[in-house]
N, C-alpha and C positions, 0 to 999 in steps of 0.2 A: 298928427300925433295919434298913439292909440291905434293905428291900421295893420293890416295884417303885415308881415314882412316878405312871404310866400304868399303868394294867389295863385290862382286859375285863369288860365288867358284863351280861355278858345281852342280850336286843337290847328296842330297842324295841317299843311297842306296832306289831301289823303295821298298815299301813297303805297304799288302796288309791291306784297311780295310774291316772288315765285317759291312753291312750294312746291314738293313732290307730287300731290293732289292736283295740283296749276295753279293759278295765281290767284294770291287772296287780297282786295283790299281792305288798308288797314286805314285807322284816322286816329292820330297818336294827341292826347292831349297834350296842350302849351300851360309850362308851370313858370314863372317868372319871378324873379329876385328881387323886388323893389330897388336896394342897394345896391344891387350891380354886381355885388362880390362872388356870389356864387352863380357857377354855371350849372342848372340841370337837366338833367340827359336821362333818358329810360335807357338802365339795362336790359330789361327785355330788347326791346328792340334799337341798338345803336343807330345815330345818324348815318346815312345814306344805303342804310343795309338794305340790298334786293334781294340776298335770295340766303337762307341757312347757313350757318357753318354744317349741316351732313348733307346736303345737297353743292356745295364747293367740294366734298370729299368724293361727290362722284366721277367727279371729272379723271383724278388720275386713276380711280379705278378703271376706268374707261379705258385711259390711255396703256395702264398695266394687261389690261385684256387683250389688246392688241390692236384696238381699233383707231386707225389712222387718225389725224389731225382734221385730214378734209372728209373722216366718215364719222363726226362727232357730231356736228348738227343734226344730222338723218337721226342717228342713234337716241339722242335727245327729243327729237319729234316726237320719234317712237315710246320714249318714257315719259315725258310731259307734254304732252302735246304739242298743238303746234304755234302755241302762244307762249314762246320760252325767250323772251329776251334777253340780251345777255349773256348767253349761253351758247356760241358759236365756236366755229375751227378756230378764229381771230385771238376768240378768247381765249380758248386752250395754249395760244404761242402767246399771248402775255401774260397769262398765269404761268408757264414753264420758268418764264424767266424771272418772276419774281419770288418763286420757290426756290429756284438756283441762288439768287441772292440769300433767302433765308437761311436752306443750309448752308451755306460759303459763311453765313454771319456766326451761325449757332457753331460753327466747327471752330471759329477761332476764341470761341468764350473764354473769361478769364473760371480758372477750378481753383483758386489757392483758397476761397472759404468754403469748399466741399470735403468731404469724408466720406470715403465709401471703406464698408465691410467687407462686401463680399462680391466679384466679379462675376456674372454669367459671360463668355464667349464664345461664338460661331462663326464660320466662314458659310454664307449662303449665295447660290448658285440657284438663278432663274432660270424658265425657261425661255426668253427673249433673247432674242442674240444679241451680244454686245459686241462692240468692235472690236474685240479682239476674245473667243472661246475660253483660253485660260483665266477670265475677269470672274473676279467674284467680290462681293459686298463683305466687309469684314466688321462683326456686330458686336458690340460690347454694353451692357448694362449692366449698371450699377445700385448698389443697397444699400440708400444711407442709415443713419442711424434712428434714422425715427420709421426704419422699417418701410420705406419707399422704393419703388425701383424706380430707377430712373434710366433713360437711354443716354449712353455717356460715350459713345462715338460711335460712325458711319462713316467708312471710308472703303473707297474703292483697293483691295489686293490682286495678287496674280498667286491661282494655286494655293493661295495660304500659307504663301511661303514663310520663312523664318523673317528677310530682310521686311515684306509688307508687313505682320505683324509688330518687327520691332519697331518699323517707322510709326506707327500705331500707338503703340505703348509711350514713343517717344516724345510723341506728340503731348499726349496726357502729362508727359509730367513738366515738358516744357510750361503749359499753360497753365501749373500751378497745383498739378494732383501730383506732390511730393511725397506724401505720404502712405506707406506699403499696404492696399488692401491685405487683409487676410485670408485669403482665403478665394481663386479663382477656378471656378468653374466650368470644364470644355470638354469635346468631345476629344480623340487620337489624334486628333490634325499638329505632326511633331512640332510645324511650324512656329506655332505659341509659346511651346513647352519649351523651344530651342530658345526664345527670343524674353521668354519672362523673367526665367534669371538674371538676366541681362541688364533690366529696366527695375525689375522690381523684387528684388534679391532676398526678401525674405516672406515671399506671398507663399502660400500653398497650394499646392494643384489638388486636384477633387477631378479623377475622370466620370462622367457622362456611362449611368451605371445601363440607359436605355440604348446609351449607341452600343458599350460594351456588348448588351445582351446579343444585341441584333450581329454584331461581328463573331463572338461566336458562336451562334446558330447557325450562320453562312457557311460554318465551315464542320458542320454537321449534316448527316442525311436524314432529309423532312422525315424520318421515321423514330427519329431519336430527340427532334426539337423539343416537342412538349415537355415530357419529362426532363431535358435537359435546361427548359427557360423554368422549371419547376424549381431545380437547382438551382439555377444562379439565382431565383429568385428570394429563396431562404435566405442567400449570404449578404444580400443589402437590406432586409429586412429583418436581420437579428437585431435582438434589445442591446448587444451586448458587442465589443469587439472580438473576443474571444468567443463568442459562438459563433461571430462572424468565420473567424479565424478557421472552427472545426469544419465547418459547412466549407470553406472555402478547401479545405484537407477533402475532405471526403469526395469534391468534383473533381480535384485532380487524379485520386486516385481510383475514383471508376472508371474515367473517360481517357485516361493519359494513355494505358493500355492497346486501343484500338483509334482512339482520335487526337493525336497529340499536338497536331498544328492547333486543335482548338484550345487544347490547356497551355499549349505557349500563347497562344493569344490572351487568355485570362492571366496568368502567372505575371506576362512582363509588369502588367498594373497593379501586380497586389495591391501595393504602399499606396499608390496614390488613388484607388477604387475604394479604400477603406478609410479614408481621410476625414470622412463626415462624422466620426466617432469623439472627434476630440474638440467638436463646435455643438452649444445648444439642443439636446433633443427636439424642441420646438422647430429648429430648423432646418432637422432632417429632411423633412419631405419638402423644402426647395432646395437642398447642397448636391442630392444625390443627382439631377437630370439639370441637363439644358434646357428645360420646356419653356422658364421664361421666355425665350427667344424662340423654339421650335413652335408655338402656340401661335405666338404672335406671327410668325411667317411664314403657318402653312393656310394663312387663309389665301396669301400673296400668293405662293405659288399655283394654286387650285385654279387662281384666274389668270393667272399668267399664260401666252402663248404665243406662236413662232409671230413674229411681225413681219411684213412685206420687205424692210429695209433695219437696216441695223442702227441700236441704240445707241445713243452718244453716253458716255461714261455721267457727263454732269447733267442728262435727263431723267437718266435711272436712277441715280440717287438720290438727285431731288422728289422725283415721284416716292421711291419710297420713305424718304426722310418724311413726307407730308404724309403718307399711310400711318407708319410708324407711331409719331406724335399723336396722331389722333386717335393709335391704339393706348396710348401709355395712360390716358385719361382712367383706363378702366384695369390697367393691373393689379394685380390683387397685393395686398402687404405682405409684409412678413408676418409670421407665427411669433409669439413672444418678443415683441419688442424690448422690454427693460433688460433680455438678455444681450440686445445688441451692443448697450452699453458696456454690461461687462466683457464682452470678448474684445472691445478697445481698450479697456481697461488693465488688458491684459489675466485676465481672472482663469485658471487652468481649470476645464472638464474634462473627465475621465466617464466615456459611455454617454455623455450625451448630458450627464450631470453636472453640479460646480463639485470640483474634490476636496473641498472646507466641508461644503452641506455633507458629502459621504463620508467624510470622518466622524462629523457629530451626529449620524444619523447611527452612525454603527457605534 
């Protein structure tokens, strides 16, 4: 009677971790539960942990750079010496597979208690060869309502075609995201734009005002770009739709004159390049680009490169579903969250404002 219920037991047996430095021992104290009922465990360091979760993240960097399965231990010599247990070719082909299980696990999640607002998507294109050149990753993130993003499918397309994205879309809503984002965000690729009606009949498309810019400049001469990304850059960056509106008058009619493939290239998108006027001011500067997603996977491509032998579909994905996730830890929020509420809410803005607040303001 009267004894402590939690004591102090000695420490564990010591045990080595590997770290990017080399290996450090550690000696974990032993805490015990007189009553047996509770188990306790150091989060800092879980049972049986050898080596980091950002030291597990190098590996498929490793293997996304291009270096083979049997040039992995070398490679590892080289960055942590040569006391790296654990950390072998062997290892690299039992982690593949048990990433393939994860994302195979995380693709068939249930979504029916998810809400998303707002869609970023992209079709992205390595430079690793996959078994078949037409293969591309088709990325989709989502923003829920407390202003998260979240990665909300990864799946292998061809082309970016209409049928891979609507299998995509179809997917989503099979598993319980029934409910119409508001609001998706992409670059040209028809494929999406052909396949989201289809699936999600009352979302709204928002093009990708960075890919815009960059298509037509292409179809300008490097002598006219500056001044003409000058232009287009006033008309996503007006306070206002209608000065949107005039800025977007005024490119067409300097440039339509002698560059008109470029002002058909602008024109076809008016409606849907000016889209972010009628969501949140707060959340202009994430509706107008793709960068969610282009941010996140230009570190990938940078280390990406030609491999000796061609990628299997369910290794690329899993290597990068494991990238991915371990980027999503650090995305940034949304700007104005309580407004997320009300654009589910249904609450109409005009200019980036609510149109109640602009009637009483006026």
């Amino acid at each position: 009677m009267g004894a402590k219920r939690v004591v102090r037991n000695g420490h564990l047996p010591t045990r080595s971790i590997q770290t990017g430095v080399g290996p450090i021992e550690v000696k974990v104290p032993r805490v015990r539960d007189r009553s047996k009922a509770i188990r306790l465990t150091s989060a800092i360091l879980p049972p049986y942990l050898r080596r980091p979760q950002s030291l597990e993240a190098l590996l498929p960097w490793l293997y996304l750079k291009g270096i083979s399965t049997g040039d992995v231990q070398e490679a590892l010599t080289v960055l942590l010496g040569r006391e790296a247990p654990g950390l072998s070719a062997s290892t690299i082909s039992r982690l593949k597979e048990v990433w393939k299980d994860e994302h195979q696990r995380w693709s068939r999640r249930d979504l029916s208690n998810r809400r998303y607002v707002y869609l970023w998507v992209d079709g992205i294109h390595f430079g690793v060869r996959l078994e078949d050149a037409a293969q591309c990753i088709l990325v989709v993130i989502g923003a829920t309502a407390d202003g998260k993003k979240e990665l909300l499918a990864l799946a292998d397309g061809y082309r970016e075609s209409e049928p891979s994205w609507r299998e995509v879309l179809l997917d989503l809503k099979a598993r319980g995201l029934t409910l119409d984002p508001h609001l998706a965000i992409g670059d040209g690729a028809l494929g999406f734009w052909k396949a989201l009606p289809q699936v999600y009949g009352t979302t709204r498309g928002q093009r990708c005002w960075v890919h815009k810019t960059a298509n037509v400049l292409n179809k300008l001469p490097k002598s006219q770009q500056p001044k003409a990304k000058a232009a287009l850059h006033e008309i996503w960056m007006a306070a206002t739709r209608q000065e949107a509106e005039n800025a977007f008058n005024h490119f067409v009619e300097v440039y339509r004159p002698k560059y008109p493939k470029a002002v058909a290239c602008l024109e076809k998108d008016r409606e849907t390049l000016l889209a972010f006027y009628a969501f949140p001011a707060e959340h202009w500067i994430h509706l107008r680009t793709t960068n969610p997603i282009e941010s996140t996977f230009a570190t990938v491509r940078l280390r990406t490169a030609k491999t000796r032998g061609c990628v299997s579909r369910g290794s690329i994905l899993a290597m990068v579903f494991m990238l991915v996730k371990s980027a999503e830890r650090h995305w940034r929020r949304l700007n104005g969250v309580p407004r997320l509420a009300q654009v589910l809410e249904g609450v109409v803005f005009k200019d980036g404002v609510q149109e109640d607040a602009e009637k009483v303001a006026a």
